[in-house]
N, C-alpha and C positions, 0 to 999 in steps of 0.2 A: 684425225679428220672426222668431225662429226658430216652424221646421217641426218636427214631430217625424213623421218617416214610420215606414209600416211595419215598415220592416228593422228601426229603432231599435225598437218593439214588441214585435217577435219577438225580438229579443234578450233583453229583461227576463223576457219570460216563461218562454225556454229556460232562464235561469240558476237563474231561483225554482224552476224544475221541478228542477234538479239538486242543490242544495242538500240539501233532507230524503233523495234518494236518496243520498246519500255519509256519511248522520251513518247511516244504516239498514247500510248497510254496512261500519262500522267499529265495532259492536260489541263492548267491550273484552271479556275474558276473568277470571276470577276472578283475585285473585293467590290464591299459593300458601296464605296465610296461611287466606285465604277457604275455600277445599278443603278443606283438612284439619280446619278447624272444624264444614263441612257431613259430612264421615266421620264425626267425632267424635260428631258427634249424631247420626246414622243410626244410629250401632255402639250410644250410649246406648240410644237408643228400641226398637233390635232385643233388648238384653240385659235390658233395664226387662220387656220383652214374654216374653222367656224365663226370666226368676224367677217372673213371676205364672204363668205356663201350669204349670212345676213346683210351685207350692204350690199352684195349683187341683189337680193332679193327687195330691199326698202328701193333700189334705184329702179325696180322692175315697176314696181307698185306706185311709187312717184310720175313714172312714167306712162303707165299706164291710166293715170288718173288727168292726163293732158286730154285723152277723148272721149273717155269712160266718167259718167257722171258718177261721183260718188253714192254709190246707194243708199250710206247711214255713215254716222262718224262714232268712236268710241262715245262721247259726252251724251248726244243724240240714243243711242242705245238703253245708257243708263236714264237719262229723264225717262226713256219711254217706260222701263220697267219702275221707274218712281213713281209716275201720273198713271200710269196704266193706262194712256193715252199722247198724241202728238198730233200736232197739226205742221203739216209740212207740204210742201207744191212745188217741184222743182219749174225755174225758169230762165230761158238762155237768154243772154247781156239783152240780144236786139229785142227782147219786149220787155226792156225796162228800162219806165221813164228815164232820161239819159241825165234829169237832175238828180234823180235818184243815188247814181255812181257818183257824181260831182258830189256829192251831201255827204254820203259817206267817207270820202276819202277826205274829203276839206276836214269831216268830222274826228278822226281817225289815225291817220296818216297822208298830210298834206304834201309831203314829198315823193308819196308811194312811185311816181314816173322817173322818179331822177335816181333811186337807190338800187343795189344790188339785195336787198333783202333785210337788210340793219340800216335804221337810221343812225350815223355814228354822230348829226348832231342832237339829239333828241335823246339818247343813252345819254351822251355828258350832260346836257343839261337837266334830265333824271337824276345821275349822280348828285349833279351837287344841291339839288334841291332833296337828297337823302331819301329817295324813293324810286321806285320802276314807274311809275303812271305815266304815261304817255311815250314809252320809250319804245313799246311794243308795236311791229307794223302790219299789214292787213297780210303782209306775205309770212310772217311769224305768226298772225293769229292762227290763217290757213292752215299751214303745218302743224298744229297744237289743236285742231280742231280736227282736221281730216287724218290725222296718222298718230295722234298721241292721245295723250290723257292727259284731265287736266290737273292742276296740282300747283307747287311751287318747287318741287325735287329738281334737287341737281341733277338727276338723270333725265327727268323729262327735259331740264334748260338743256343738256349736252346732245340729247337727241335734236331738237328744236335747232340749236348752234350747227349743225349737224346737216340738216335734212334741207335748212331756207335757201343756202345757197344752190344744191343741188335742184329743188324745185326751181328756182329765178333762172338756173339756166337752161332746164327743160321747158319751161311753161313758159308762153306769151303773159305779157302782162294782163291782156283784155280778160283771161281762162282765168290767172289768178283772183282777178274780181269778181269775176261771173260764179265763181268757187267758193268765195268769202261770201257773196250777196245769198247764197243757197245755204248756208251752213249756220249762220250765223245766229243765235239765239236773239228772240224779239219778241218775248214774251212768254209767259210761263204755258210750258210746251210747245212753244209756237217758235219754227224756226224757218227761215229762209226770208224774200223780200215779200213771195207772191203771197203766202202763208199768212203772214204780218198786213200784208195792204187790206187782205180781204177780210181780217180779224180784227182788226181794230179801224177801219175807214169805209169797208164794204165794198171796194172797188179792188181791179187788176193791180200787178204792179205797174204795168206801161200805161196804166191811168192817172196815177200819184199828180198832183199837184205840189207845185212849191212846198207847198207850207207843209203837207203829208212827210214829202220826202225830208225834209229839215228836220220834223221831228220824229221821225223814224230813227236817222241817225243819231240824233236827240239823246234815244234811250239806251242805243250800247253798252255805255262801260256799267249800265244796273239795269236790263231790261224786264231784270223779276218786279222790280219796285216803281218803276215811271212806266205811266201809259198816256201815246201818244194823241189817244183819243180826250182825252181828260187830262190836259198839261199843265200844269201849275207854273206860278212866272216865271220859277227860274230855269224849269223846261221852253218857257216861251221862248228866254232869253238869249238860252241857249242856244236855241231852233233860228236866232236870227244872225247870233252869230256865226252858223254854218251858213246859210244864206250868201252872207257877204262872203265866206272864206271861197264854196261853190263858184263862186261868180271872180273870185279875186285869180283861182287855179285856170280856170276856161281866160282866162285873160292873160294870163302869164306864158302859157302853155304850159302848166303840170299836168293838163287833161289829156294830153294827147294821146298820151300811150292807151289808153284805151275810149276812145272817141274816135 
């Protein structure tokens, strides 16, 4: 008949005891494989978290720009530290001449009331005349003028693709003009409508006459090199065919949305 004494007792139980203390103590360590996967995902989650905080912050500022008159735009900035000078006079839609908006938009983007922000017929027909000219609308210049820089970078188009839609559906159309009409370069240094009327014609802008506001819009797509005051024929020519386009939109109703 075997004994089992105490020693033999205390033995079993000193080993049980040591057992879970040595698995507790050998804790293996990630492999490498392991690390660089948890990096991977922290760096995702951190950059995930830093796109969203930038476009909460671009829709804060978009938004914000619906009652807040722009005070200066990047483009605006730089000419002013190029000329070391600007002429500029902000002024709201209702003191300007209202042929003035017509002339523009006829001049511009004639569809500006019917579109969400891209003319999709004006891009094809760009295309396939193998160039961007005329493709761009007064709600893409807006945005490329008041929140961007100018350039031809895919980054700046991706912002621009980006930012028109969100504007067109914060902004009334009336504010996206009245935006465009203040921003808008028209002549070397000289930006806005009110700026422009009283630089090159001497008068307000809710002064302009036909033939002023015609060829105001005239000078856009080069308004370093054509002045409205001094128009050479094919600035006339031009100036008469915004005339008719003005006259052709107020008659269709593309004017309305902001009339």
């Amino acid at each position: 008949m075997t004994r089992s004494g105490p020693a033999t007792t205390c033995c079993a139980v000193a080993k049980s005891a040591r057992k879970p203390a040595s698995k507790k103590g050998k804790r293996a360590r990630p492999g490498l494989g392991a690390r660089l996967r948890g990096g991977l995902r922290r760096l995702l989650r951190w950059t995930i978290r830093g796109i969203v905080v930038v476009a909460a912050l671009l829709v804060v500022w978009v938004l914000a720009y619906r009652w807040i008159d722009p005070p200066t735009t990047p483009y605006i900035l730089s000419e002013g530290i190029r000329l070391d000078r600007l002429d500029r006079d902000w002024v709201d839609l209702e003191n300007v001449a209202p042929i003035m908006a017509r002339a523009v938009v006829a001049a511009e983007d004639a569809n500006f009331c019917q579109h969400w922000g891209f003319d999709v017929d004006a891009i094809r027909s760009a295309i396939a005349q193998g160039g961007t000219r005329g493709a761009s609308t007064i709600s893409q210049q807006v945005v490329k003028n008041a929140f961007l820089w100018q350039g031809r970078s895919w980054l700046r188009k991706a912002g621009e693709a980006a930012l028109t839609p969100v504007m067109e559906a914060l902004w009334p159309k009336r504010r996206i003009l009245e935006v465009y009409l203040n921003v808008a370069e028209m002549g070397e240094g000289v930006f806005g409508v009110q700026a422009a009327a009283r630089h090159h014609f001497g008068v307000d802008a809710a002064d302009l006459t036909r033939v002023q506001a015609a060829r105001l819009a005239a000078i856009l797509p080069s308004p370093k090199t054509r002045n409205p005051a001094q128009p050479t024929q094919r600035l006339r020519n031009r100036a008469r065919g915004i005339l008719d386009g003005a006259a052709t939109i107020r008659a269709d109703g593309r004017a309305a949305c902001f009339e």
